[in-house]
C-alpha positions as CSV (number, residue, x, y, z in Angstrom):
1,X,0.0,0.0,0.0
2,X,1.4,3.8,-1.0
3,X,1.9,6.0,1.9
4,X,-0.9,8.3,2.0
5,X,-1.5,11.8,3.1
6,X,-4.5,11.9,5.7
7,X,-6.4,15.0,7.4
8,X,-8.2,13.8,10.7
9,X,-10.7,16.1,12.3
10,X,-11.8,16.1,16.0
11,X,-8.5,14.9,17.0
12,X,-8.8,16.0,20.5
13,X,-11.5,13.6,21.2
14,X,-11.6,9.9,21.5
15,X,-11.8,8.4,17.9
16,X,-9.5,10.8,16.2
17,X,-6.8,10.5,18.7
18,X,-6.7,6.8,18.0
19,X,-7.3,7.0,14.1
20,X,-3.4,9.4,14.4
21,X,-2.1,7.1,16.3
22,X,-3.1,4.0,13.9
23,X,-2.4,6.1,10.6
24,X,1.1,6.7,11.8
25,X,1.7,3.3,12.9
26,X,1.0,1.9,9.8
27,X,4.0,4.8,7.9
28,X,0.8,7.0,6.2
29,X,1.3,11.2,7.2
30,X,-1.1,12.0,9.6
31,X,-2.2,16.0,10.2
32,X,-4.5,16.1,13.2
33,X,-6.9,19.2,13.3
34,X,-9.6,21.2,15.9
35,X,-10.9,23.7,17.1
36,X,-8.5,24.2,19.8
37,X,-5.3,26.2,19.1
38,X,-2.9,23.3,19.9
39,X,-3.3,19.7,19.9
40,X,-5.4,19.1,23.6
41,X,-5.9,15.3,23.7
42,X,-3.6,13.3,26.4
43,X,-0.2,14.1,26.8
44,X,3.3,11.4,26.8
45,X,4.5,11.3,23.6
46,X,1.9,9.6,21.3
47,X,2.2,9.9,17.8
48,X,-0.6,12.1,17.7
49,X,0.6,14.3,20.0
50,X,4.0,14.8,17.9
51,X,1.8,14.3,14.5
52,X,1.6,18.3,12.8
53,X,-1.7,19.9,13.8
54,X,-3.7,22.6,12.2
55,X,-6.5,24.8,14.0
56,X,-9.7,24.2,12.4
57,X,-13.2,25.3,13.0
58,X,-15.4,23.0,10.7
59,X,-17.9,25.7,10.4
60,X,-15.6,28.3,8.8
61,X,-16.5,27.3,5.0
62,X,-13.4,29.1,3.9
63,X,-11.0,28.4,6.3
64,X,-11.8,24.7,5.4
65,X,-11.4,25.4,1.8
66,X,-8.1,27.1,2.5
67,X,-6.5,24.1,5.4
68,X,-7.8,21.3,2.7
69,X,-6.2,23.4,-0.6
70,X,-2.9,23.8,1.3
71,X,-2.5,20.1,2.6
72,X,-3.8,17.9,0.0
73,X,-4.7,15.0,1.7
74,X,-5.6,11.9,-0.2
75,X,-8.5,11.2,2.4
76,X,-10.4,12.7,5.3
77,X,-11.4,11.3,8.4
78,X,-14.0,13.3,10.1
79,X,-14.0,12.6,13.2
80,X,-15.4,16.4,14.9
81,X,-18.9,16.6,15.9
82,X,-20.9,18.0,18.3
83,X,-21.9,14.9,20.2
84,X,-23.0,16.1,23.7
85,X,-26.7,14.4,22.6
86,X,-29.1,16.1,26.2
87,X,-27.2,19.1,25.8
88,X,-28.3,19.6,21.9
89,X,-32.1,19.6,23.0
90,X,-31.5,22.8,24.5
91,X,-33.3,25.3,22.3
92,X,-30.5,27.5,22.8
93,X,-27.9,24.6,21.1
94,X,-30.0,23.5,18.5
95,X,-28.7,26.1,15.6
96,X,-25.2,25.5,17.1
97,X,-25.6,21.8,16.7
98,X,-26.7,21.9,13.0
99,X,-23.6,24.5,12.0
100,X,-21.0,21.8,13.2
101,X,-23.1,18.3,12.4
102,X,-24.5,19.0,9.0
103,X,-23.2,22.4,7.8
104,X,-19.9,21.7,9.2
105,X,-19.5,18.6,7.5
106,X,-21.1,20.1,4.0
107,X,-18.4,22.6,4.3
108,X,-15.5,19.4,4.4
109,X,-17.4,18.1,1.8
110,X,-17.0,20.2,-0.6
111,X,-13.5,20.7,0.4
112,X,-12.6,17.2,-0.1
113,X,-14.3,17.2,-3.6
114,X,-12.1,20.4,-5.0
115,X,-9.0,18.2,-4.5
116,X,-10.4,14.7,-5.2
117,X,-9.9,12.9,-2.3
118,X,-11.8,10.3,-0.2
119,X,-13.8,10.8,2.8
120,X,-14.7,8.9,6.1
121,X,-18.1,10.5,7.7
122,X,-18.7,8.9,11.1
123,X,-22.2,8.6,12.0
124,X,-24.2,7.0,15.1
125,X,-27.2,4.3,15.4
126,X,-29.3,7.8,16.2
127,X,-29.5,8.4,12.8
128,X,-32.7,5.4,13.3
129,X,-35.9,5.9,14.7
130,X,-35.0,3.0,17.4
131,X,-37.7,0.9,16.9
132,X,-38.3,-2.7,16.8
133,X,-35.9,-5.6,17.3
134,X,-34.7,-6.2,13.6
135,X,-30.9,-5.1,13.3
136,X,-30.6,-2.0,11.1
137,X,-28.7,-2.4,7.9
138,X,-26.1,-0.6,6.6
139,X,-28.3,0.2,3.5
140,X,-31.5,0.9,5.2
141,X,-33.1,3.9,4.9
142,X,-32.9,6.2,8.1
143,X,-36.5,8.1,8.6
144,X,-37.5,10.3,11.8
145,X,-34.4,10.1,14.2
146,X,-35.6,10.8,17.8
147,X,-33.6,13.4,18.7
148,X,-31.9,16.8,17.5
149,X,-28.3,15.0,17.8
150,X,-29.6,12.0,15.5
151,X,-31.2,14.0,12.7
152,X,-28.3,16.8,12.6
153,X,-26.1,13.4,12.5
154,X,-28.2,12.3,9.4
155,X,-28.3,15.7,7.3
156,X,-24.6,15.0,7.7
157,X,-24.9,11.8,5.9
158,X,-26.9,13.4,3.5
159,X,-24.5,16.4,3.3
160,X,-21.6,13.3,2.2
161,X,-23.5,11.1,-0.1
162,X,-25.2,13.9,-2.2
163,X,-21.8,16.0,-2.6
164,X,-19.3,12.4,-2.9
165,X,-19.1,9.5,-4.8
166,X,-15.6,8.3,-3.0
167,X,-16.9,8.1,0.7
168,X,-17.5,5.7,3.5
169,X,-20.5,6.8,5.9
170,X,-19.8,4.6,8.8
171,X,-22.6,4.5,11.4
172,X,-21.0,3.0,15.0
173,X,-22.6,2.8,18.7
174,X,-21.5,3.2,22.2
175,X,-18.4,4.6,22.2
176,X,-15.3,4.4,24.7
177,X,-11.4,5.3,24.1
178,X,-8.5,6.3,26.5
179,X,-8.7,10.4,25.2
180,X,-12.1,11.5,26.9
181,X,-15.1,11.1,28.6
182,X,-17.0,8.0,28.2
183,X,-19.3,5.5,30.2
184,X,-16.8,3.3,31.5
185,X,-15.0,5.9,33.3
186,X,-18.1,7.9,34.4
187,X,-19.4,4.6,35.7
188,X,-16.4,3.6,37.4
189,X,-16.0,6.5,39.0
190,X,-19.6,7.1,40.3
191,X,-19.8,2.6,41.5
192,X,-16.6,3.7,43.4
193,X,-18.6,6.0,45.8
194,X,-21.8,4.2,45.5
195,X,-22.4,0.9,46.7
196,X,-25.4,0.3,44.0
197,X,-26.5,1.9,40.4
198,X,-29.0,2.0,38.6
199,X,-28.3,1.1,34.5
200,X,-31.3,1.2,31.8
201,X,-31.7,-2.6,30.5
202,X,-34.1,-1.8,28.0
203,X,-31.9,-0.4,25.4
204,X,-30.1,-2.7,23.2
205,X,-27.0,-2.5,21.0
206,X,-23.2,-3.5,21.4
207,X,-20.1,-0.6,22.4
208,X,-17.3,0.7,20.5
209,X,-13.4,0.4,21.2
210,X,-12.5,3.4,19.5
211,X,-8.8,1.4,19.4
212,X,-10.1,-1.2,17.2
213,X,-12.7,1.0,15.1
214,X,-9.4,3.2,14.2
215,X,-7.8,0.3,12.6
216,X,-10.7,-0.5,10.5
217,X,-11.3,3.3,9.2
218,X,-7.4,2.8,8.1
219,X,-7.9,-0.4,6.2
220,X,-11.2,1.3,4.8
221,X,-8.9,4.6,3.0
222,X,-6.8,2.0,1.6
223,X,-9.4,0.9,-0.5
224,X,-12.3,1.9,-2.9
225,X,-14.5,-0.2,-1.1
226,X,-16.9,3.0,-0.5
227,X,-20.5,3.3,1.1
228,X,-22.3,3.0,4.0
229,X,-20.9,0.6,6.9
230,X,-22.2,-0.2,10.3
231,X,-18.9,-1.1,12.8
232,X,-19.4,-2.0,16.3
233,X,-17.4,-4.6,18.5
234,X,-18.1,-8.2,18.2
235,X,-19.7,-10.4,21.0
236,X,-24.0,-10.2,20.1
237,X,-26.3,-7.5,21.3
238,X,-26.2,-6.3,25.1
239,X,-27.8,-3.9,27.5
240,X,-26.7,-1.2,29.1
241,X,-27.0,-3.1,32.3
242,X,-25.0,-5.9,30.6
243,X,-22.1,-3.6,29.4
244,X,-22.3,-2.2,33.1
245,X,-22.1,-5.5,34.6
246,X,-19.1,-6.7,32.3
247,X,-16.4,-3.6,32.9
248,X,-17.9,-3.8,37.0
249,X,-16.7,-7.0,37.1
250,X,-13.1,-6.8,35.2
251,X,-12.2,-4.1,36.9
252,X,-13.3,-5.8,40.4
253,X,-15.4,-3.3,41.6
254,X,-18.4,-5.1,44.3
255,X,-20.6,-2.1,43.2
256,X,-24.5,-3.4,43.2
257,X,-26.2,-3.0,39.3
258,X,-29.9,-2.3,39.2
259,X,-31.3,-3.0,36.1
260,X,-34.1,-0.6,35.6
261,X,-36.5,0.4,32.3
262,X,-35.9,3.9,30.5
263,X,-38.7,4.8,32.0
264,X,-37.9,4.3,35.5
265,X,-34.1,6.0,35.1
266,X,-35.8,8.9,33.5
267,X,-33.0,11.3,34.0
268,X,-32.2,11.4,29.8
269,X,-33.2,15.0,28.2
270,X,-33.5,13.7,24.6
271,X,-34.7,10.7,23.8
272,X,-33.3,6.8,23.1
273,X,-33.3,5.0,20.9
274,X,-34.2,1.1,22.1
275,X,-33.0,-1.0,19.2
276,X,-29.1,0.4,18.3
277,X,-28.8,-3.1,16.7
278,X,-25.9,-2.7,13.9
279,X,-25.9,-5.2,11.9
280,X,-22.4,-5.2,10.4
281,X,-22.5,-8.3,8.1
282,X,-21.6,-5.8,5.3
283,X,-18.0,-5.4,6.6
284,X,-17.0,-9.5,6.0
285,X,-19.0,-8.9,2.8
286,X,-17.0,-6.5,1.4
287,X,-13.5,-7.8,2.9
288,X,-12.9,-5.7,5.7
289,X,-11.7,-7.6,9.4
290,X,-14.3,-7.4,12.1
291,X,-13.7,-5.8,15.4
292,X,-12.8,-8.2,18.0
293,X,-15.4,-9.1,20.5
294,X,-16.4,-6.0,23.2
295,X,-15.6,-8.0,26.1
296,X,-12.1,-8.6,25.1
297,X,-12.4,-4.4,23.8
298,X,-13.1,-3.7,27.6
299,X,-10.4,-6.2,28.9
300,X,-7.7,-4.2,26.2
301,X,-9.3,-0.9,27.7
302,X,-8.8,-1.1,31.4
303,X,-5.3,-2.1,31.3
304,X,-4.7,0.6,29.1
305,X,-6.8,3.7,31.0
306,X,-6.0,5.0,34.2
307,X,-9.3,4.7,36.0
């Protein structure tokens, strides 16, 4: 495989500080970018904390135009968003939301078309209505997300597939990495000084190693293999309370887990969806390596974070 030259966005959160690290590890030239005027992820000399970093805001049409014109990159990875999912039912975020979800990514969009390179959109199980029990394709049509996050998520889709025709829209659930906030460490931290919680057991779908979701986005840029992709760990469909139950247990905390209905945690501003089954058949399909099973994710996790 040629060495390629790839702009990742959102590199101070928990995907794009892994997708660096993997690009780098595997010889491509990384250039991480955000909003932040200098790289802010963890600190200790990972290769995307030495990998060159540009200041980006996503909603700046043209300083998108000009960042994308100057580097070149053969592919994007956009990993940015506003993802904060209560705090964009706030009337007052909603606007704010849409300029960084959907116009934000229109604006790499068109960026990435004036120099002809690939893109990587990463999108969420919100962008389905979260009904039923049947898994959601990767080709299925997405109507009525429940929530502002989910359908600001979806214009985004739509933002890719009507500008590109060399993109990958990959749609993943659940997520947890070392750099940021996630709920393995908020739950770990909160069954520390608690001797129960209560976890909803009603929603259904399986987490994300951001490690291991990285390495796929890299094999995906390396080919042609484009379209829409659904990429969550291995190990069948869980709960909440399951996930809860799993990461309580490796890490050896005696915390009590009460498994309670949506309903009955009711603390959630926007709302759920209930089935955030992925299926991902289309992955093995078109050649690509799963992601290893999510109990063996949390395992590689743990030893790695400092919790």
């Amino acid at each position: 495989m040629v060495d390629i030259k790839v702009l990742v966005t959102g590199v101070g959160g928990q995907l794009g500080y892994d997708v660096v690290n993997q690009l780098i590890s595997r010889g491509h030239e990384a250039v991480g970018s955000d909003i932040q005027p200098a790289y802010a992820g963890i600190q200790g000399g990972s290769a995307a904390e030495a990998a060159p970093y540009v200041q980006l805001d996503i909603t700046d049409k043209g300083a998108v135009e000009r960042v994308i014109g100057e580097i070149k990159p053969d592919a994007v990875i956009h990993c940015a968003a506003w993802t904060n999912v209560d705090g964009a039912e706030d009337p007052g975020n909603r606007a704010v939301v849409r300029k960084i979800n959907a116009e934000g990514t229109q604006n790499i969009a068109d960026a990435v078309k004036t120099v002809d390179a690939k893109m990587v959109y990463i999108s969420t199980d919100y962008v389905f209505d979260g009904q039923g029990t049947r898994p959601w394709q990767a080709d299925d049509k997405c109507f009525a997300p429940l929530n502002v996050y989910g359908q600001s998520k979806l214009d985004g889709e739509i933002a890719v597939s009507t500008t590109l025709e060399k993109f990958f829209i990959v749609r993943i659930a659940w997520v947890f990495g070392l750099n940021g906030k996630n709920f393995i460490k908020t739950m770990i931290n909160v069954g520390k000084t608690h001797d129960t919680v209560r976890v909803v057991n009603d929603q259904i779908g399986t987490p994300t190693y951001t490690l291991d979701l990285a390495r796929l986005l890299v094999d995906m840029i390396e080919t042609e293999k484009y379209g829409y992709y659904h990429a969550t760990n291995e190990g069948g469909f869980i709960s909440w309370y399951d996930f809860c139950c799993e990461f309580y247990k490796q890490y050896g905390l005696n915390t009590g887990v009460v498994p309670v209905t949506t309903a009955e945690y009711g603390l959630s501003v926007a709302a759920r969806p209930f089935n955030s089954r992925l299926d991902k058949s289309k992955l093995t399909e078109a050649g690509f390596t799963p992601l290893p099973d999510w109990r063996d994710a949390v395992r590689r996790y743990l030893s790695e974070a400092r919790l």
